[in-house]
N, C-alpha and C positions, 0 to 999 in steps of 0.2 A: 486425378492422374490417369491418363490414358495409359492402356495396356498392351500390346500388339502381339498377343500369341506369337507370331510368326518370329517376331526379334526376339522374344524372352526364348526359343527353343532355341538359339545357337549359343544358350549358354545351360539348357537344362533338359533332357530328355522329359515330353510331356506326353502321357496317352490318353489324355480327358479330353473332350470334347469342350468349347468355350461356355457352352449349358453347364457341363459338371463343374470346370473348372471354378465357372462364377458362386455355384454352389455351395464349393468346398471353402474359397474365401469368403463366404456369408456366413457360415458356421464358424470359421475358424479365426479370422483375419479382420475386414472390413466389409462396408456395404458396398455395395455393385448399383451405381446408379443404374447401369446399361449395358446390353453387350449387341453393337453392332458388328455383324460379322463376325471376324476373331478377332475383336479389338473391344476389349471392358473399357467401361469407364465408371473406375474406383474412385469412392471418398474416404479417403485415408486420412485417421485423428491425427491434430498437428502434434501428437507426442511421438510419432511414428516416422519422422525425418529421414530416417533409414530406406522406407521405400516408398519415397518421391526418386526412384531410380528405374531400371529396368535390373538390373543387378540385385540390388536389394528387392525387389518384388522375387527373382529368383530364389534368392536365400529363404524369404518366405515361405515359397510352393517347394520346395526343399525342406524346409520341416515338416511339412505335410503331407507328402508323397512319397518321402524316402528316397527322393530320385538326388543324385549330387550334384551339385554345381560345377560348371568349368569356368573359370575364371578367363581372359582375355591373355594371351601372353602380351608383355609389354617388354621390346627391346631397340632399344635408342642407339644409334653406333654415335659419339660424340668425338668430336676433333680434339685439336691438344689447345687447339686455342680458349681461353677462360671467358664464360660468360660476363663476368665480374669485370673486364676488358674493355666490354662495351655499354655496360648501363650499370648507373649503382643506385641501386634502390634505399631510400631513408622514411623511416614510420614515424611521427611526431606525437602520433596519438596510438599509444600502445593497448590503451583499454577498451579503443574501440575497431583495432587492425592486431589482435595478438600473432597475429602469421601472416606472410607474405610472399610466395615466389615467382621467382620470376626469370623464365629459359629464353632464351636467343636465339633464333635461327635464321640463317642470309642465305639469299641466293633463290627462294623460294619463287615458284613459278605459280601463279593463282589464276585460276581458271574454274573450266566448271567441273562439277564432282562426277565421281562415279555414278550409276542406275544405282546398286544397293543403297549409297549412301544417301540421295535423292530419295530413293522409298522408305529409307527407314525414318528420317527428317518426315517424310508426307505424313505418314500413320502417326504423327504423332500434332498431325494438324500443322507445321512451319512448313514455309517455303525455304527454298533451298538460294542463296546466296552467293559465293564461291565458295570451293575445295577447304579454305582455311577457315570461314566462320562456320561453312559446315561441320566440321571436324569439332570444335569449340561447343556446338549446338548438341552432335550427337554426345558427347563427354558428359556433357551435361545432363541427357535423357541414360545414357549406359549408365553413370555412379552417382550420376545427384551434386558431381560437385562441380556450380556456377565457375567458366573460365571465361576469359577477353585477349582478344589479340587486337596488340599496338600495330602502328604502322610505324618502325623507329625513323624513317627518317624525315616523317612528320615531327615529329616530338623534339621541343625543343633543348638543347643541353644535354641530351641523353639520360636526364636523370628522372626516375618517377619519386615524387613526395607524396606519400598517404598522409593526410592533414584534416583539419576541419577548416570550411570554406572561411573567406573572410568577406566581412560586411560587402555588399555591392556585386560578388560575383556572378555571370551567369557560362551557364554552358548551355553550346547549343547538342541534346543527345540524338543517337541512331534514329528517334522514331522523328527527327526535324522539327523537334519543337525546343524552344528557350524555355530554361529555367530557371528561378531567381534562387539562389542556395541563402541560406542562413546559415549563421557560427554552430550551431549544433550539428548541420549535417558534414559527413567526410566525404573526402573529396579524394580523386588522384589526380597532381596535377604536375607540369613538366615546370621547365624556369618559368616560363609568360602566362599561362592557360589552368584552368580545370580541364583534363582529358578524359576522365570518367568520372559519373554519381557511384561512391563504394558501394558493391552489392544490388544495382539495381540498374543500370545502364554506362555504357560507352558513349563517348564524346563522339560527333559526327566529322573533327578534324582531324581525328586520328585512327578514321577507319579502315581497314583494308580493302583495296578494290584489285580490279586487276594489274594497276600499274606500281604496285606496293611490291617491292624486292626482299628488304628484310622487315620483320616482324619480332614482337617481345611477346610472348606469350604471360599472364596472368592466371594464377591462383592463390586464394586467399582466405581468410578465416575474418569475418567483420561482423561485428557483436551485432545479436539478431533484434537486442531493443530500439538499435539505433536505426537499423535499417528499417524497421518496420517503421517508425515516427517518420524519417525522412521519406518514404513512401506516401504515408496517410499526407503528409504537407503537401508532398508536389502534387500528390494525384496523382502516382505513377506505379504502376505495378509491371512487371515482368516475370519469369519462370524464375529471373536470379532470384529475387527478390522473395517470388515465394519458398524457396528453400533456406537463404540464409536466416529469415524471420523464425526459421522453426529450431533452429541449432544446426550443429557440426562436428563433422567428425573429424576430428587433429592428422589422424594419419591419410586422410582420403584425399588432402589436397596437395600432395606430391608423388602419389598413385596414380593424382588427375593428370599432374601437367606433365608427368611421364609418358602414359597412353597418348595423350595430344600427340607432342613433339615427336612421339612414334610415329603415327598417323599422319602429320604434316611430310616427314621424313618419306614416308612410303608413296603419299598421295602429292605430295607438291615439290619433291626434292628435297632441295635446300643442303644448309650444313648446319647441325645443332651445335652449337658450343657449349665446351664442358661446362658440368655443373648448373646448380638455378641460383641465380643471385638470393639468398634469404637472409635479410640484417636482424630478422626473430621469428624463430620456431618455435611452437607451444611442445612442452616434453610431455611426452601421453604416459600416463601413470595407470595400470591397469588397478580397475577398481573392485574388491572383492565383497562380497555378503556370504553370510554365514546363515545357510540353510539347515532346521534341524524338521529330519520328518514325521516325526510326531505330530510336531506343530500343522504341519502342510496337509495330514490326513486328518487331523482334527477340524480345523479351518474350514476343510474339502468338504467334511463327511463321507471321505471315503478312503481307503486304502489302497492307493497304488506303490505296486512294488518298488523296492528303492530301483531294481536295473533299468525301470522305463523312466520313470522318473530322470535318471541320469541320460539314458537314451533320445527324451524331448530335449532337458537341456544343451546336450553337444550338437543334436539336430540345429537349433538355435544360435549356433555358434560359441556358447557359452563352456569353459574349460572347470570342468567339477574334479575336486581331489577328494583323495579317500578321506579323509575327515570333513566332505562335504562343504569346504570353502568355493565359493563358485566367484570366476572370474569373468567379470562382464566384459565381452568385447567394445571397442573403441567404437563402433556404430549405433549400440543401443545407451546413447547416454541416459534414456529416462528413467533408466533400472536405477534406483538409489534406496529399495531399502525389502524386508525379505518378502513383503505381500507382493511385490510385484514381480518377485521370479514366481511366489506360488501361482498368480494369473495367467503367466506366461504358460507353467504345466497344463493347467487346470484347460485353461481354450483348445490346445494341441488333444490332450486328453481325451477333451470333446464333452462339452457343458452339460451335452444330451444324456452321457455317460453317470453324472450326479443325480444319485439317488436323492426323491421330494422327502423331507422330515420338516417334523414338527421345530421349533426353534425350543430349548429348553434348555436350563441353569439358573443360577441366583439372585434372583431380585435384591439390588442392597439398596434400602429408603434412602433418599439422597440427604446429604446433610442442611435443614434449613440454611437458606443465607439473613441472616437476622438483617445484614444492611437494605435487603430489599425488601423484608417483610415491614419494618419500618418505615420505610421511604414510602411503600402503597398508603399505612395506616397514617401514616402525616399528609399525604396530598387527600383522603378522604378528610382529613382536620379541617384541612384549609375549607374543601370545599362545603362542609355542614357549617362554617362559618358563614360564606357567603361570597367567596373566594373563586375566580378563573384561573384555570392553569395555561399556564402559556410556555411556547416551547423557542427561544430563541439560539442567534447561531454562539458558536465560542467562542467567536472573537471580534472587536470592536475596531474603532480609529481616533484617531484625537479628535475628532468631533464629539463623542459621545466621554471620551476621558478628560475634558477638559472643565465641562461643568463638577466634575467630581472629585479633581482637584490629583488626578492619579499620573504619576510618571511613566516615562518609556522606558526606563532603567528597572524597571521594576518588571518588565513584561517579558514574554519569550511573543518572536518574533517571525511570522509567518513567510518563510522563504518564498512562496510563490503565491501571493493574496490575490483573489477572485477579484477584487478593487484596492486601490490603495485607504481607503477606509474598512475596512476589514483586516488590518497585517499585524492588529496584535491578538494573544489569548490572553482571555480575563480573564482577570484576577479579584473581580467580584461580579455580582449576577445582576447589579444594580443599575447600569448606564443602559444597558438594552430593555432593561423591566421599564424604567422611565421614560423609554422612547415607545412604547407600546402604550404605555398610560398616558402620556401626552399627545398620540396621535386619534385616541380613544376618546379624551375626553374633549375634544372639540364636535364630538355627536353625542355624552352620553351625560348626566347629573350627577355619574358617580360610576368610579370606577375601580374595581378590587380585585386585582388579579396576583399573580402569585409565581413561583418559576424553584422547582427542584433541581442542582445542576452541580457540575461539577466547574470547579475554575482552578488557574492552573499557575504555576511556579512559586508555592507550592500545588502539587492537588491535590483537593479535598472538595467533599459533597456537603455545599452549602443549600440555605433554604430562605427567600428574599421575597417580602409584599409588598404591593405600596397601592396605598390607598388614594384617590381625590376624589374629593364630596366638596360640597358647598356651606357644611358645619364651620364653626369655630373650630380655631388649634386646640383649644385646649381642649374641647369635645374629639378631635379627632385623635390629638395625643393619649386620650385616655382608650378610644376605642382599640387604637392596635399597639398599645402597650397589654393591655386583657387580654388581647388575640395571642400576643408573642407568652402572656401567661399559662394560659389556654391550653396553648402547644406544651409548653414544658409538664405542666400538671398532668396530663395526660400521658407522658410517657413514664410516666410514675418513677419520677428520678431519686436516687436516694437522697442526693444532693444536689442543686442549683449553684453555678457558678455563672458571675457576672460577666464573666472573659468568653462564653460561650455566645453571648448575645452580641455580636461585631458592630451591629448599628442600629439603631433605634431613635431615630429624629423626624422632625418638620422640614420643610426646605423651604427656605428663609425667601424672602420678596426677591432678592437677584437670583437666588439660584433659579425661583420660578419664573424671571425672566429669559435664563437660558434657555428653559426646559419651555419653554412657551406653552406655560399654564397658569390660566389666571385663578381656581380658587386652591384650595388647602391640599397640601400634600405631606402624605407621612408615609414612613418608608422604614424597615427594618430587614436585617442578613443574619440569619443564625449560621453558627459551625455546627452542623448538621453530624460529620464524623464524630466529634469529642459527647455528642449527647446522644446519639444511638449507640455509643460504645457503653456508654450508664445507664443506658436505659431498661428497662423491669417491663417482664410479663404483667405481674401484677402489684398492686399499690400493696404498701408496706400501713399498715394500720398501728396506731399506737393510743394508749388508756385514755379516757382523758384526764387534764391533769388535777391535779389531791390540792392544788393551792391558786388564789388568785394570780390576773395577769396584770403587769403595771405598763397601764398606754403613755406615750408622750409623743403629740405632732409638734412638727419641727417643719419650718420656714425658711430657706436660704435664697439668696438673690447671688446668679454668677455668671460668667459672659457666656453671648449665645453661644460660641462656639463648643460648649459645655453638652455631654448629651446626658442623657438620666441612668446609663448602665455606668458613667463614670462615676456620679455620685453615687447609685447601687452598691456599685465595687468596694466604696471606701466605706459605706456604711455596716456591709454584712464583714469587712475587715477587723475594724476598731469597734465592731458592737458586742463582740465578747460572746461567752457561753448564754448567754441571759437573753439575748437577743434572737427572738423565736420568728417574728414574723415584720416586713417592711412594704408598706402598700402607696405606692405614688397615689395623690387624688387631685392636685391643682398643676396645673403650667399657669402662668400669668405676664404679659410683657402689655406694657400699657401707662395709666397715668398711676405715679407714685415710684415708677421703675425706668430708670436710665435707659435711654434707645438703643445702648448697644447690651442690655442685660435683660435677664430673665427671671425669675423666680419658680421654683418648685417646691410644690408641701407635699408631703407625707406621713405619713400615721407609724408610729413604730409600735410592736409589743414586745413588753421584756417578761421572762418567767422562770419558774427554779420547779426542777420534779421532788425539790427534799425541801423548799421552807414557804413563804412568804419574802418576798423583795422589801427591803426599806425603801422609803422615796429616797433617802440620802446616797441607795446603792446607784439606782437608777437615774440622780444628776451627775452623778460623777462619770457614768457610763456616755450619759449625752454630752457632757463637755468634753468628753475626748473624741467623741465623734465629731463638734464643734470645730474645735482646733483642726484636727485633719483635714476638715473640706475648707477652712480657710486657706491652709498652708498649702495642698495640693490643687485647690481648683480654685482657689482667690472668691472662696464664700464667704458673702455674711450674712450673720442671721436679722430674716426681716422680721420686726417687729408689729 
């Protein structure tokens, strides 16, 4: 933001030299790229929208200086005739045009400007145009607030519609280049046409030249995300543009198009017509914080007295009541909470003014987070296993959900996907670990990697491996059913539960043809939440036991689709108090066994801490475990 000494004194008594002055805003304000002449060129932080002005730079050097502001008289003589008469302005898109007006003035004679006005436009690097964009330009450099002036009797219908563009349209703007709009950007446009880009340029059909009679003047408030995206699209920036991108101030754009329509009034005639057409005005609600100064001198490390204290804040425009409620004016919107009025004192104060101290108080030990301390000691599990960690994205596509048999209805669903194979969140960790293992194992003999993560609708911290070697299944089923052991025994659970284990299988010859892998693959998902919430520092030890154990392996044949945490489940279920220990040791699918079935043996131990077990306790025990895995998984025992 350029600076021009010379225009900021006809609104502030200055006795600094542009050396001191630059100075004094380096200490106080912003940094000073440059001071050619009497004309700085500041780089003002974009929270600081206020003085992207010449005005609001005033108010600044005014808290600094002591020196007071004169504000601009603004006085409009208006006819009896209603603006409202001649153009009616309608907003379609409120949340991204929450204000809009719009003054009328006929008869207007356009030509060239005055010499001031011409110097004041130069020092600020624009050329000068006619009397009416002139006026429009300096408004803009005097308060910051971006205005445009119509030609009305180009525009067709008399009516302006603020909108968002629709497919296909283009305008051609001021600087004579076409632009293609998209539905995201707003538009202002008459019945036939776009006649300006909101917030960032004017239509070139509806410019003012010399042969333009009447005029509609604009000002307006246009939501700064939108303008800034539609900016980054076209490739288009302008001074509108860079103010509105940074916010606004509610009361400054009827302050604006009042100064204008003065200014047109005095420099080009005309007749103003009463009133500014506005179909919506934002209501400016003044917003208070509650400063207590205790806090403010503790914060500081220093004590300044409550009267200067009060004294920086009204310097600042800011209205302080005797119980120290401060009311922020309508120009520093970024003020929203009490550190940032103490910043505001604290810079005026004078930074240099704060005493250097030691920083000193209470160290409070933070409180372990157990979820992470165990998630590190699980992924060092995995990897003294033999195990890679891999870090995939959150969300997948029916490509990768379809081998694994998973719905849409089941997922939350990515409103705006990087690709459309990426537009759902998983809901297991498993379809992306598989596609790393099968793009792996076409260069490597074996492949073991692993993936900590969270998935989602519900969320929860799952924990997923999967193995391919060139073994046997049933060498492989045994290798990372031990591993999924492994893991559990290690977190020293007081209990294991089967429902924690979500999968633990093979993948069967089609699935390994989806997955385009030709040798053995095994795969398991633990609920990582439900077993770090059980999990122990340390292992719990107990006697050993006063009486023998009574073993019995047991044989069932049940369809593949069967996995071994299902029959796990029903064993540690229906195997009673007596049932101490259950250890899978066979898979088998082959000759002797149905092509669509399987077989699994396992070793059970049963035991008592008060007697010896009869065998007669112990078949009774095993034939109800019998029964259950016929009835619920359609087992029989192989022979």
């Amino acid at each position: 933001m350029l600076l021009p000494i010379n225009w900021l004194k006809d609104y502030i008594k200055i006795n600094l030299s542009p050396e001191k002055l630059a100075e004094l805003l380096m200490f106080k304000s912003f940094e000073v790229e440059e001071v050619n002449g009497d004309v700085l060129d500041l780089s003002i932080t974009p929270d600081r929208n206020d003085c992207f002005s010449i005005l609001g730079l005033a108010r600044e050097v005014s808290a600094l200086t002591g020196n007071m502001v004169k504000f601009p008289k603004i006085d409009v003589e208006e006819s009896k005739k209603f603006a409202s008469s001649e153009v009616k302005v309608e907003i379609q898109n409120s949340e991204l045009c929450p204000q809009y007006l719009a003054a009328v003035i006929k008869n207007v004679k356009v030509g060239e400007s005055p010499a001031w006005l011409k110097e004041k436009l130069e020092s600020m690097g624009v050329r000068s145009i006619n009397n009416v964009v002139d006026i429009t330009n300096f408004v803009l450099f005097e308060m910051g607030q971006p205005l445009h002036a119509f030609d009305t009797d180009k525009l067709s219908g008399k009516k302006l519609v603020i909108r968002n563009a629709k497919k296909g349209e283009k305008i051609l703007a001021l600087d004579e280049q076409t632009y293609n709009l998209e539905k995201d950007m707003l538009v202002i446009v008459d019945d036939k046409k776009p006649v300006a880009i909101a917030g960032i340029m004017g239509g070139a059909e509806t410019l003012v030249n010399r042969r333009t009679k009447n005029i509609i003047l604009e000002s307006a408030i246009f939501n700064p995300k939108s303008v800034r995206l539609t900016s980054k699209k076209l490739g288009l920036r302008s001074e509108s543009s860079t103010r509105f991108e940074r916010g606004f101030d509610p009361t400054l754009t009827e302050q604006a198009i009042n100064r204008a329509a003065a200014l047109v009034q005095e420099l080009c005639g005309g007749e103003v017509l009463k009133g500014n057409v506005a179909p919506l005005k934002i209501k400016s609600e003044k917003k208070t914080i509650k400063l207590e100064l205790d806090y403010l001198n503790k914060l500081l490390g220093v004590e300044i007295k409550p009267q200067e204290v009060k004294k920086i804040l009204v310097s600042l425009g800011f209205e302080v009541s005797s119980s120290w409620d401060v009311a922020i004016p309508s120009w520093r919107q970024n003020m929203n909470c009490v550190a940032d009025l103490i910043e505001e004192v604290a810079r005026v104060y004078g930074y240099e003014k704060l005493p250097d101290k030691f920083l000193n108080g209470e160290l409070v030990p933070l409180e372990e987070d157990k979820k992470l301390k165990w998630e590190g000691k699980i992924k060092n599990l995995m990897q003294v296993v033999g195990f890679d960690e891999v870090y995939n994205y959150s969300f997948y596509g029916e490509k990768q959900m379809k081998p694994m048999g998973l719905e849409e209805t089941k997922h939350l669903e990515v409103e705006n996907p990087i690709n459309p194979d990426q537009r759902f969140m998983r809901t297991t960790l498993l379809p992306r670990l598989l596609g790393v293992a099968s793009r792996n194992a076409r260069k490597f003999d074996e492949v073991k990697i692993f993936e900590v993560g969270k998935v989602y609708n519900p969320e929860e911290l799952r924990l997923a491996g999967v193995i391919v070697s060139k073994s046997d299944d049933v060498g492989l089923y045994r290798e990372i059913s031990g591993i999924v052991s492994y893991v559990l025994d290690k977190m020293n659970l007081s209990e294991k539960k089967s429902s924690w284990i979500l999968k633990l299988n093979l993948l069967n010859p089609k699935e390994k043809e989806e997955w385009k892998i030709k040798d053995s693959v095994a795969y398991f998902e633990i609920d990582l939440e439900k077993i770090i919430s059980n999990a122990k520092e340390s292992k719990k030890f107990e006697s050993l036991p006063l009486y023998p154990s009574v073993s019995r392996d047991l044989s069932i044949v049940v369809p593949q689709d069967v996995l071994w945490k299902d029959v796990d489940e029903i064993v540690q279920k229906f195997g009673g108090e007596f049932l101490k220990d259950i250890e899978f040791f066979d898979l088998y699918k082959g000759k002797g066994i149905e092509g669509d079935k399987k077989s699994f043996a396992f070793h059970l131990e049963f035991s008592s801490s008060e007697r010896t077990l009869e065998s007669n306790e112990v078949d009774e025990v095993m034939g109800e475990i019998a029964r259950a895995l016929e009835k619920k998984l359609k087992a029989n025992l192989r022979i």
